[in-house]
Structures are given as structure tokens and as C-alpha cells.
C-alpha positions in Angstrom: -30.3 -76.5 149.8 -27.5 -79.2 149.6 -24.6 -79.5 148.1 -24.1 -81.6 145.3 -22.4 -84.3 145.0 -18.6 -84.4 143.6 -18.2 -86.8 140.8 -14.3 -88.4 140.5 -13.0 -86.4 138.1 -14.4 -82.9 139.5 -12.6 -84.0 142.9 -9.3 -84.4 141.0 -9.6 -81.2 139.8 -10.2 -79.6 143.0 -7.4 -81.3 144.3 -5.1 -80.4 141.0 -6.1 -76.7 141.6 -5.0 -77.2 145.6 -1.7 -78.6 144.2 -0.4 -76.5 141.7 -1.3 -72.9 144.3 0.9 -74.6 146.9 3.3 -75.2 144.1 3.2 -71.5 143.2 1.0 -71.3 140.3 -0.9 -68.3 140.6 -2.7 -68.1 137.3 -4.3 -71.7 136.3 -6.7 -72.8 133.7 -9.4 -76.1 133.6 -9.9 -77.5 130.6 -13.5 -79.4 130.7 -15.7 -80.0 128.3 -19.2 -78.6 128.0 -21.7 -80.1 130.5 -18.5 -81.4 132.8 -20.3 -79.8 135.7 -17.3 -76.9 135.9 -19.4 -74.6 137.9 -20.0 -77.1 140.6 -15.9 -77.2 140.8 -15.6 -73.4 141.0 -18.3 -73.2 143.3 -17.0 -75.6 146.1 -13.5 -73.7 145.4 -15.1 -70.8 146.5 -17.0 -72.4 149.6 -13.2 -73.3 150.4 -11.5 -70.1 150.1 -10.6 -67.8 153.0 -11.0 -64.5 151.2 -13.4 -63.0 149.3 -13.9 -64.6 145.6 -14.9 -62.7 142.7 -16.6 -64.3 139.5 -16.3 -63.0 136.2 -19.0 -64.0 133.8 -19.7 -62.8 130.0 -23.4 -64.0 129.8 -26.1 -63.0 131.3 -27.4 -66.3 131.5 -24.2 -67.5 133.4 -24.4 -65.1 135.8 -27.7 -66.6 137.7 -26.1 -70.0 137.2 -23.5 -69.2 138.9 -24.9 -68.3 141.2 -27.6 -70.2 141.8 -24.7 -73.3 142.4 -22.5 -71.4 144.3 -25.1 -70.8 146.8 -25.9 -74.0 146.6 -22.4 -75.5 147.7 -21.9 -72.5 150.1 -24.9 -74.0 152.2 -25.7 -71.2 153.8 -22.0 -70.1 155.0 -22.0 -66.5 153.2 -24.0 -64.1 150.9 -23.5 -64.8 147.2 -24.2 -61.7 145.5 -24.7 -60.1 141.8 -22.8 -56.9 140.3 -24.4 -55.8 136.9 -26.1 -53.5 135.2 -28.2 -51.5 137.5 -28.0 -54.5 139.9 -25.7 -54.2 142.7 -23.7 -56.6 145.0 -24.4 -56.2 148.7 -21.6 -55.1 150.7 -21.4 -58.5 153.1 -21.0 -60.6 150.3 -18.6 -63.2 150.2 -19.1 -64.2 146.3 -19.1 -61.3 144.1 -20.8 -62.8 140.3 -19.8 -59.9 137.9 -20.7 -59.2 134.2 -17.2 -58.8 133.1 -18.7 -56.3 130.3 -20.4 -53.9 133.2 -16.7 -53.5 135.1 -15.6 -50.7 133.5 -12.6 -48.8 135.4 -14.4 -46.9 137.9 -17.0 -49.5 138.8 -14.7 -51.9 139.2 -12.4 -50.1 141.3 -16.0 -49.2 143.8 -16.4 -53.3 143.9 -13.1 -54.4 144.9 -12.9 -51.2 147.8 -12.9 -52.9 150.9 -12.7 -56.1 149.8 -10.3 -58.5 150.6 -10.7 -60.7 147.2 -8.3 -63.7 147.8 -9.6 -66.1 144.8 -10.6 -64.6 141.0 -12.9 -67.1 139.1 -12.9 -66.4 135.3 -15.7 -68.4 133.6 -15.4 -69.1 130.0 -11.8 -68.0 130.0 -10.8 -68.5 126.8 -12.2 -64.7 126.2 -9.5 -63.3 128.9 -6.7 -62.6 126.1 -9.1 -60.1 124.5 -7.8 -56.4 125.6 -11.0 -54.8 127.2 -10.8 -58.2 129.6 -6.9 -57.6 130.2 -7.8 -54.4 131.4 -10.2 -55.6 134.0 -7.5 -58.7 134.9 -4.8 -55.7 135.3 -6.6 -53.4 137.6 -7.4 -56.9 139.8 -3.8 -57.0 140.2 -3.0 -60.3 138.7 -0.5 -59.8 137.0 1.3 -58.0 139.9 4.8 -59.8 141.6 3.5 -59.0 145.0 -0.4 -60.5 144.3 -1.4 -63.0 146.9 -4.5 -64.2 145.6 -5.2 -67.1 142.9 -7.2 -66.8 139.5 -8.9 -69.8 138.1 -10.3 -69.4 134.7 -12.9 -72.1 133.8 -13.5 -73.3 129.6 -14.5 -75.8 127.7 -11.7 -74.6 125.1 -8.5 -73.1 125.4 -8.0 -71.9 121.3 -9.5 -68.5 120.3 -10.6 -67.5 116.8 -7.8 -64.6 117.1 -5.3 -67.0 117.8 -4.5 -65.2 120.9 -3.0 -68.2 123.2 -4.2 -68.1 126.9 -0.8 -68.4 127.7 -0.6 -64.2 127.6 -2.6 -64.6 130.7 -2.0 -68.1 133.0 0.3 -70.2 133.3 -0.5 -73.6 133.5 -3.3 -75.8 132.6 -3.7 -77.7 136.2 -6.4 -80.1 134.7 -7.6 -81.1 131.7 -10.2 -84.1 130.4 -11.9 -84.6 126.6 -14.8 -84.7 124.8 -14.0 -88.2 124.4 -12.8 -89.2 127.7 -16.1 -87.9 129.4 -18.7 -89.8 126.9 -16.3 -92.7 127.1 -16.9 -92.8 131.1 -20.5 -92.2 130.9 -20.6 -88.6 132.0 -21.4 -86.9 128.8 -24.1 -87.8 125.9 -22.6 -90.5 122.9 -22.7 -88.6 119.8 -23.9 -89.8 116.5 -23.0 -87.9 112.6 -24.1 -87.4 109.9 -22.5 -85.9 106.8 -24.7 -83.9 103.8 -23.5 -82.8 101.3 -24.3 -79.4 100.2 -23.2 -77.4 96.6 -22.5 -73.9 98.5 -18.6 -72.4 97.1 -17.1 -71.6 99.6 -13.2 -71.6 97.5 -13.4 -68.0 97.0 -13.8 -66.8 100.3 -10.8 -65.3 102.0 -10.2 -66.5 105.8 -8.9 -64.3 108.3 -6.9 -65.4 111.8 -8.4 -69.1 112.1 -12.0 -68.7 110.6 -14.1 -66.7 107.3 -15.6 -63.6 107.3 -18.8 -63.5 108.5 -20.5 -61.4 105.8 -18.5 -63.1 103.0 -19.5 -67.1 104.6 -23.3 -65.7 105.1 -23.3 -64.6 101.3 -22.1 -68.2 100.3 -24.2 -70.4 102.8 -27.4 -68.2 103.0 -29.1 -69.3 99.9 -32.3 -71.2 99.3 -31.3 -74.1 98.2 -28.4 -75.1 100.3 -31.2 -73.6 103.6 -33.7 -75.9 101.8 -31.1 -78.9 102.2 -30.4 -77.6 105.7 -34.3 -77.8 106.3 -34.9 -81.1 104.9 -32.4 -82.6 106.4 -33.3 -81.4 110.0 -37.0 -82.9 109.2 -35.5 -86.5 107.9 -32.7 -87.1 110.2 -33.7 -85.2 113.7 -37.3 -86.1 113.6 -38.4 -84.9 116.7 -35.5 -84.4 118.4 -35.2 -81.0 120.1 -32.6 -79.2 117.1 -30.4 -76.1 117.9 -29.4 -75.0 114.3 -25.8 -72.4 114.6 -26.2 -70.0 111.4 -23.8 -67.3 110.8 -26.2 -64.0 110.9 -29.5 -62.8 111.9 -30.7 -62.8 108.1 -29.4 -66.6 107.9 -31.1 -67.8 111.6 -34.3 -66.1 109.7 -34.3 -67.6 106.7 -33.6 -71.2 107.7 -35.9 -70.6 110.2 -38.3 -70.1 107.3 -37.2 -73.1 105.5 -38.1 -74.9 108.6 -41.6 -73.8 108.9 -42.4 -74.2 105.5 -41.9 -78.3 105.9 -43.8 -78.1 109.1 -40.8 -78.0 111.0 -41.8 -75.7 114.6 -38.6 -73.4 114.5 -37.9 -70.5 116.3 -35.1 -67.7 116.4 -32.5 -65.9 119.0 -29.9 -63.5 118.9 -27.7 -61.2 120.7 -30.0 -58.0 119.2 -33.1 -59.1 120.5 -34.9 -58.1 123.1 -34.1 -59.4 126.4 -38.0 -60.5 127.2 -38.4 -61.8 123.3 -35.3 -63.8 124.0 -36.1 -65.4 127.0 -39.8 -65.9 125.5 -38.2 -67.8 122.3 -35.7 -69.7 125.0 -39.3 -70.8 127.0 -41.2 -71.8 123.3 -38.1 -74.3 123.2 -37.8 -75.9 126.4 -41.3 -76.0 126.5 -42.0 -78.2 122.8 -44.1 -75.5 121.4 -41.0 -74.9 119.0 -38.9 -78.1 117.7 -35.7 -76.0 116.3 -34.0 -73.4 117.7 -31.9 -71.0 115.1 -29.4 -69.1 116.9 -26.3 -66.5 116.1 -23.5 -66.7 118.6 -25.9 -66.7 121.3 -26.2 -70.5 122.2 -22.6 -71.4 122.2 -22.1 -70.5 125.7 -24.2 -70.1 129.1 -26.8 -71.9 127.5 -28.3 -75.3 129.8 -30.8 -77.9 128.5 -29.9 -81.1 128.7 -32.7 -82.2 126.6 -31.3 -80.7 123.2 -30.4 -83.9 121.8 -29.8 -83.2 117.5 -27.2 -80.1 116.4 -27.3 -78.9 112.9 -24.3 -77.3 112.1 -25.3 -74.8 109.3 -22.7 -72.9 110.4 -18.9 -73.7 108.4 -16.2 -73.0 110.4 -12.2 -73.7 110.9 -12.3 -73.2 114.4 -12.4 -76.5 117.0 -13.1 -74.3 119.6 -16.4 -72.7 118.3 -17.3 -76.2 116.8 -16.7 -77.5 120.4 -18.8 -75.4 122.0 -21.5 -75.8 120.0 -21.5 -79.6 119.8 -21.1 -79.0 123.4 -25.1 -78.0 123.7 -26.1 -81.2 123.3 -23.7 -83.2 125.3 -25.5 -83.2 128.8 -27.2 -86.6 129.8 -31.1 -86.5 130.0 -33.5 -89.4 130.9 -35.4 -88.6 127.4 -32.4 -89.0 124.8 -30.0 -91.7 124.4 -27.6 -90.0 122.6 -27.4 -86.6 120.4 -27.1 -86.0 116.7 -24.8 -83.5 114.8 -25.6 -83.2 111.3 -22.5 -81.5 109.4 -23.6 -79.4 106.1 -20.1 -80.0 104.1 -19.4 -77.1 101.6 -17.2 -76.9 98.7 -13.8 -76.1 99.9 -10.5 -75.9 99.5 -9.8 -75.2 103.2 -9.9 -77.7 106.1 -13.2 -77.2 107.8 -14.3 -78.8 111.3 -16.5 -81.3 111.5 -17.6 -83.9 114.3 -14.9 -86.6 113.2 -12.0 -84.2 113.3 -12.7 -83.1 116.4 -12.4 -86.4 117.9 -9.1 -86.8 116.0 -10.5 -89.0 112.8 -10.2 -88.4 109.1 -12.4 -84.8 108.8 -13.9 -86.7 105.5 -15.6 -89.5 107.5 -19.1 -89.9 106.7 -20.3 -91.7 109.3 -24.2 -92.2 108.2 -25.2 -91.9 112.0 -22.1 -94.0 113.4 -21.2 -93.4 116.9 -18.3 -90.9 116.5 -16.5 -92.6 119.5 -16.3 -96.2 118.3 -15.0 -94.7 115.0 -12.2 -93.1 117.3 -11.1 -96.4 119.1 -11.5 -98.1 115.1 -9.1 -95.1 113.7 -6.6 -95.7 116.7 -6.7 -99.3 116.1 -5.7 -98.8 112.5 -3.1 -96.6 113.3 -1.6 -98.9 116.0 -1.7 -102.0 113.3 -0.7 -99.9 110.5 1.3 -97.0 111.0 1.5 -94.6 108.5 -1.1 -95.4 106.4 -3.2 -92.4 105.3 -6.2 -91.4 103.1 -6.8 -89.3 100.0 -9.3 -86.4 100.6 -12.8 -86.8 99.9 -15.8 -88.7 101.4 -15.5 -92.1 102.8 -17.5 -94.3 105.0 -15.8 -96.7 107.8 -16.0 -99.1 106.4 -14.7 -98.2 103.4 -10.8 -96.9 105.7 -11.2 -100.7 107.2 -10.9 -101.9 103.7 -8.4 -99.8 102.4 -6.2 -100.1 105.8 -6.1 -103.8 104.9 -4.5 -103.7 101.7 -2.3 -100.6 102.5 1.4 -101.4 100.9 3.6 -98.6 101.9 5.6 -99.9 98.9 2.9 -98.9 97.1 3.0 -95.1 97.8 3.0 -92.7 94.7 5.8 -90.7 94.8 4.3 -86.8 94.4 4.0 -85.5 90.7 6.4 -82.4 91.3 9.0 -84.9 92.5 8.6 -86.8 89.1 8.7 -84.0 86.6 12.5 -82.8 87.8 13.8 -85.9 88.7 14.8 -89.1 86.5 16.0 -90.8 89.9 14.4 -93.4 92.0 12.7 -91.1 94.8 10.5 -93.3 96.8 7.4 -91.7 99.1 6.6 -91.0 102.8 3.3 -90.4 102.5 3.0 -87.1 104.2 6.4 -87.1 105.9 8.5 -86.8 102.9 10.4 -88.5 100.1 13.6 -90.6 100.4 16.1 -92.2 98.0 18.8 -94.7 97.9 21.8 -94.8 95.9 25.3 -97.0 95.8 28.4 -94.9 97.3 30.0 -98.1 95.9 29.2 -101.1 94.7 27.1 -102.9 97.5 27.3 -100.3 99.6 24.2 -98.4 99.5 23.6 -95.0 100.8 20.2 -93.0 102.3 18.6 -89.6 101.5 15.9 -88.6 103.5 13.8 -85.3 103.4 11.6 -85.0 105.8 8.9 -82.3 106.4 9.6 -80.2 109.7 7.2 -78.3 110.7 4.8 -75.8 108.4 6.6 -72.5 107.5 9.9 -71.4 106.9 12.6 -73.9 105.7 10.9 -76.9 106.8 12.1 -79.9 104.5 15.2 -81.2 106.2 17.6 -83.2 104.1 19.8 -85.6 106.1 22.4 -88.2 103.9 22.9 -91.6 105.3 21.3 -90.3 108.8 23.0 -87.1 109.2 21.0 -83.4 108.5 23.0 -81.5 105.7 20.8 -78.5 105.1 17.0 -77.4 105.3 14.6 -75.7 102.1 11.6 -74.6 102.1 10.5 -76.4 99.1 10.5 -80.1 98.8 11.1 -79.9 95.1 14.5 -77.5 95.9 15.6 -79.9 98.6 15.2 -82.9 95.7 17.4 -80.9 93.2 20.4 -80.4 95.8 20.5 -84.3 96.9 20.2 -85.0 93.1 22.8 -82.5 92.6 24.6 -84.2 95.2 24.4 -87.8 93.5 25.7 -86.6 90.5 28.9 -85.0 92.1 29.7 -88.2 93.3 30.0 -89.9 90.1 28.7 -91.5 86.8 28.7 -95.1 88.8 26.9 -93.1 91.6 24.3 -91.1 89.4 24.0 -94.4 87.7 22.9 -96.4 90.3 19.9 -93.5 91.9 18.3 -95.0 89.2 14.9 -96.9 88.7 16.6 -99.5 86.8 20.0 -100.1 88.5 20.4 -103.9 89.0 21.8 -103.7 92.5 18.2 -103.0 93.3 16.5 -106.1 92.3 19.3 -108.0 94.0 18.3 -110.0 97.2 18.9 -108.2 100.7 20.9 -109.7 103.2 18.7 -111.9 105.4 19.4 -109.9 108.4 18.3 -106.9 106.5 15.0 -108.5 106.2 14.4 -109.6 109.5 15.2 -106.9 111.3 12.0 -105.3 109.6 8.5 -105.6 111.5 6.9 -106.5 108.3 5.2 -109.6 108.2 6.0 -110.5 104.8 8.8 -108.8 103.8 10.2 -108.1 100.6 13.1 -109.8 99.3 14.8 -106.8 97.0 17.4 -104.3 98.3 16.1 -101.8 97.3 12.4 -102.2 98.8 14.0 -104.0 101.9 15.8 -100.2 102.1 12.8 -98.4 101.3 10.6 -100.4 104.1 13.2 -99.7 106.9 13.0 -96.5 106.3 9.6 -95.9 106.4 9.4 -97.7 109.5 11.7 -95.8 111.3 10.1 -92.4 109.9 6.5 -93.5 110.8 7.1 -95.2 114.2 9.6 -92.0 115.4 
């Protein structure tokens, strides 16, 4: 067996691994997304170390990959060897591949006797911050000030639905590339979306950490007639593309299984109860066409290989980028048989912001893109950004086409100020769409004056008022920080008070001509008060 060949991008992250241990970075994280090829890295990283390596694994499946490729790219130059279960490695092995659940404290202590492990590889890494996995990471040493060797973790992303940050266990991401960035070069499968609608509540469900409750979200989303929906929707949009459906329990995988077969739809099921020899039977009916659709619980968001998936139904709400990431990710891998791969969002009622495949490529989460390429709506989205900084949309469903039109006749001018803002104040606030509010006001006559509150941040006292460009005080509600400039105005004066509002005259006045052309506008407004209101929305927006 040979080798296989390094792509660019898996060199440079070789190389940016090489770098950052000379530099003194013990504990390092790569960022790649699904189907990036990140076990070919870790496997030529172990064919280059001098020690012994250790590979931790959570699934079984990953655990003959592993080591499959690693013996692969070791060509013959030492024993790769497994440690799980009743399965043992052999004592002349120079790759250990370890189920990370079987290394309780005194096994792990008999694997490491004697060996001289030099380089950790954590695969999937983005489970290392949970405590039973600490545990083994502690007793490796690798946290310890006098620990020589290097751990690698390996994940296709670095958020957890606890919210735990990987940074409790490395400490520096040495190279990273995105969704995006690999489909853009040509490594990784274009993806296509579409949106359906679905009348499943989910408002009264209450989240926990990043995501719902499972047995709350399977009460709301397991009915019959959103998995009838789900069903039909598989059958009119995937046709016969090979379908991996994510459902939130085994009752839900069941019954829209179910729905499935009842249209004629070939769908089987797997999850992590089953039998290991019913699984791997259900896995086979798959790959091999006797099934069409796969319905899965948490068992085909990681470890799982086949390129030729090429439609994912996400019947699954969540909050979580990660978990949508990695199961987009199953379909993502290039294959002589599909051009591309679907993802068909189910979009609940919901108060909450959900994922869905436009927000995780950083476009408006209420894109419908009626089987758009997701990418091309990206680089359209950064283009209107670019040209028209600021502008923003109102929630609810909207095509591209549709944000191409409104982007065009976006007036910043034309902002509604926010209703709250309007019922306590009579003066002449002005909006920043999301950033905040600002007003303007004469100190004296022809000498106008700027308040600005600005939103800092999400919690705590995070509306910052600053008067003519200086920060005065912070609030933590906008509507508290209006009162104390308003306050302010009227301390100043009746000719002050007077002229904060709507129908001051200085305010229909024409600006100074230098005023006007210092704006990037290309049609500027010839008022004060909207040549004032313009500059500072420009500065705010293009900060």
C-alpha cells in the first residue's frame, strides 16, 4: 500500500503543526471541515514522529479508519495497532488507535507502561472539554509543565453544545479552513437548499446551554403531519438521491421512517441502541441501494464515510452550528455519481434563532433559496454588504432575489426609529439599524451637537452613550440610555430642548457643501440635519 497523495492545503497544515511545536505550542487544534481528508494529515504526522503516537477515537467506526490510513501512510515502517474492548494493542506497536470510552484509569495506565508516547492524536476533539475525557488527557500528562510530547486534536468544529470552549484544553488553533473555502476550491461537494415550511411550535420549548431538550423538541417535531411533510418532501425534492435524515430520538428516526415507506420511499433506521451486527447490516442496505434514506439519531454525525450520500434532510431543529455542521458535513465528500448535495431545512415556528444551511455560511438564516447554490448566495450577500453597508433585513422568509431588490432601494435615511424609542421620546432620535439610535441637537445656534448610543456587546450595560464623540456613561436598556441624553438636552436649555426636535428649522437648512461632500453617498442629501444623520451612520457602519 502507498501513501496518498498530500493535497495543498493538508501540506500547510502539516507544516503549520511543525511550526507552532517548534514555537512551543504543545497543545494545538485543526480546524477542517468534514471530508477535508484530516486523517490523512494525522496519519503522515504520525509516520513523522520519533516516539510512539497514541490515537484517541470516540467511534467505533473511526477507529478502523484510522487505522486503516495510518497504515497506509506508515508504508510499512511500524505496527499500527488497536486498544478496545476485548481487543488489544500489541506490545511493538508504534501507533496505538484507542476508544477513548474503553481507557478507563487502570487500562490506560497498562497501555502507556513502557511506552515512550511522544505525539497524542485526539480525533474529533471538540468532545476533549467533557470531564471523563479530561481525565484520560490528565493521566497522559498533558497538562504537566515538564511534558515533552505534543497533542493534536483533529475536528471539524471547535463549539460544543455545553458551551465548554476548547480553549480549557489547547492552546492555539494552528490551522484552520471553511466549509466555504474548501467547496470554493473544489475539494468539497457545492451545496444546494431548500427551505419547507413546517407548522410544528416550537415557542414554548425551553432551551438549555446552546440547544432544546431533546424529549421536549421530539414532542414538538414528532408528529404526523409535520413527518408527513418531512416524507413528502424527501420524495419531491431528493428523488433518488441517497438521503441521510438526522431526527431527534429513536421513536422520531422510526416514525419518519414510516412516513417514508408509506410513499414508497426505501428507508431504513440506525442508532446508538442497536445492535452492533443490525447496525452495520442497516449501514450495508444503504451503501448498497436496497434502502434510499437513512434515519439516524446521533449516530451519523461523526465517523461516518460515504461519499455517495448526496441529499440531507434536516428534520432535526437545532441552535447549534456545530451539530448542523457536522451533519451537513455527511454529504460534502466529492463522488463521480453526484454533482452536488442537497440539504432540505424543515423550518419550525420559533421565536429562537435556529441553524439552517444559509447561516452557516454567514447569510440571512431566512434565505429560502429554492435549490440556489448556497455559495454563490454567499459571494451575492458579501457583495451587498461591500456596496451597501449596513443595510439589513426584517425577519421572515425571503428569496435572493427578493434582498437584491430591496438592497437597491435601501435609504438608511429611511430607517424606522424603534417603537420603544417613540413612545418616551418627543425628540428627533434617528435609527442605526441594529447598532443603535443617535440624535442631533443645536448647543447654539448653528452649532450642532451628536448623541450616539451604540449597542456594545449582549449582556450587562451594553448601550454606550457618547455626546459629540466622547462616551459619558453605559445602560443596559436602550430606552434608559434615551431618557438620560433627553434628560441631558433639556438641562441645557429651552433653545437646546427646542431644537432636538422634529420640527426645528435649523434642520431643513442647507449643510455646508463640505459637509456634503465629505459623505460617500452618491446622491447626498442637501438638509443639515440628514447630511448629520448620514455621516453618522457611515462612520458607525463602516467602523
Amino acid at each position: 500500500m502507498t501513501s496518498p497523495t498530500l493535497r495543498p492545503y493538508q501540506r500547510e497544515a502539516i507544516e503549520a503543526v511543525l511550526t507552532a511545536r517548534r514555537g512551543g505550542v504543545r497543545r494545538m487544534v485543526v480546524n477542517l471541515p468534514t471530508g477535508a481528508g484530516k486523517t490523512v494529515i494525522f496519519s503522515h504526522l504520525a509516520r513523522l514522529a520519533k516516539r510512539q503516537v497514541l490515537v484517541l477515537a470516540h467511534r467505533e467506526e473511526l477507529l478502523g479508519q484510522a487505522r486503516d490510513k495510518i497504515e497506509r501512510a506508515m508504508e510499512g515502517q511500524g505496527v499500527v495497532s488497536i486498544e478496545r474492548g476485548a481487543e488489544r494493542a500489541s506490545e511493538d506497536a508504534k501507533v496505538l488507535v484507542c476508544s477513548v470510552r474503553s481507557l478507563h484509569e487502570e487500562r490506560l495506565a497498562r497501555v502507556i507502561r513502557g511506552r515512550d508516547v511522544g505525539l497524542v492524536i485526539y480525533d474529533e476533539c471538540h468532545h476533549a472539554a467533557a470531564e471523563d475525557n479530561l481525565r484520560v488527557l490528565r493521566q497522559l500528562g498533558v497538562f504537566d509543565a515538564m511534558w515533552t510530547g505534543t497533542l493534536l486534536g483533529f475536528t471539524a468544529t471547535t463549539a460544543r453544545g455545553d458551551g465548554k470552549g476548547l480553549e480549557e484544553v489547547f492552546e492555539q488553533i494552528v490551522y484552520s479552513r471553511t466549509l466555504p473555502q474548501m467547496i470554493e476550491d473544489g475539494y468539497l461537494s457545492p451545496l444546494r437548499g431548500f427551505r419547507i415550511a413546517t407548522t410544528a411550535d416550537l415557542r414554548q420549548l425551553s432551551p438549555t446551554g446552546l440547544d432544546f431538550r431533546e424529549e421536549e423538541l421530539a414532542e414538538a417535531v414528532d408528529i404526523e403531519e409535520r413527518n408527513a411533510i418531512v416524507a413528502r418532501s424527501i420524495q419531491e425534492l431528493a428523488r433518488d438521491r441517497r438521503t441521510i435524515a438526522f431526527c431527534v430520538t429513536v421513536g422520531h428516526a422510526m416514525n419518519l421512517a414510516r412516513s417514508l415507506n408509506v410513499l414508497g420511499v426505501r428507508a431504513g433506521i440506525v442508532h446508538g441502541a442497536m445492535q452492533k451486527d443490525d447496525r452495520a447490516r442497516a449501514l450495508a442496505d444503504f451503501r448498497e441501494g436496497r434502502t434510499q434514506v437513512l434515519t439516524n439519531v446521533a449516530v451519523l454525525t461523526e465517523g461516518f464515510d460515504d461519499p455517495g450520500v448526496s441529499c440531507i434532510a434536516m428534520a432535526r431543529p437545532t441552535r447549534s452550528d456545530g451539530l448542523y455542521a457536522q451533519c451537513v458535513g455527511r454529504g460534502t465528500r466529492l463522488h463521480p455519481d453526484k454533482k452536488d448535495c442537497l440539504i432540505l431545512d424543515f423550518v419550525d415556528l420559533s421565536d429562537l434563532s435556529l441553524t439552517s444551511l444559509p447561516s452557516l455560511f454567514g447569510v440571512p438564516r431566512d434565505l429560502d433559496l429554492r435549490g440556489g447554490d448556497v455559495n454563490e448566495a454567499r459571494r451575492i450577500w458579501a457583495a451587498i454588504q461591500f456596496d451597501r453597508p449596513g443595510f439589513e433585513l426584517e425577519a421572515g422568509a425571503v428569496t435572493l432575489p427578493e434582498i437584491q431588490e430591496r438592497a437597491k432601494m435601501f435609504d438608511p435615511l429611511s430607517l424606522r426609529i424603534h417603537e420603544d424609542v417613540r413612545a418616551i421620546s418627543a425628540n428627533a432620535w434617528f435609527s442605526l439599524g441594529r447598532h443603535g439610535v443617535g440624535l442631533h441637537f443645536e448647543k447654539k445656534p448653528g452649532a450642532p451637537s451628536e448623541a450616539v448610543i451604540l449597542k456594545r456587546g449582549e449582556r450587562g450595560k451594553k448601550w454606550e452613550v457618547s455626546l459629540d464623540g466622547k462616551v459619558v456613561d453605559r445602560f443596559s436598556r436602550m430606552e434608559d440610555a434615551v431618557q438620560a441624553v433627553d434628560y441631558e438636552v433639556e438641562r441645557r436649555g429651552r433653545a437646546a430642548a427646542a431644537s432636538a426636535r422634529e420640527g426645528a428649522t435649523w434642520r431643513r437648512a442647507a449643510a455646508p457643501m463640505a459637509m456634503r461632500e465629505a459623505l460617500k453617498a452618491k446622491n447626498p442629501p442637501s438638509e443639515w440635519a440628514e447630511v448629520l444623520q448620514l455621516a453618522v451612520w457611515e462612520r458607525v457602519v463602516r467602523r
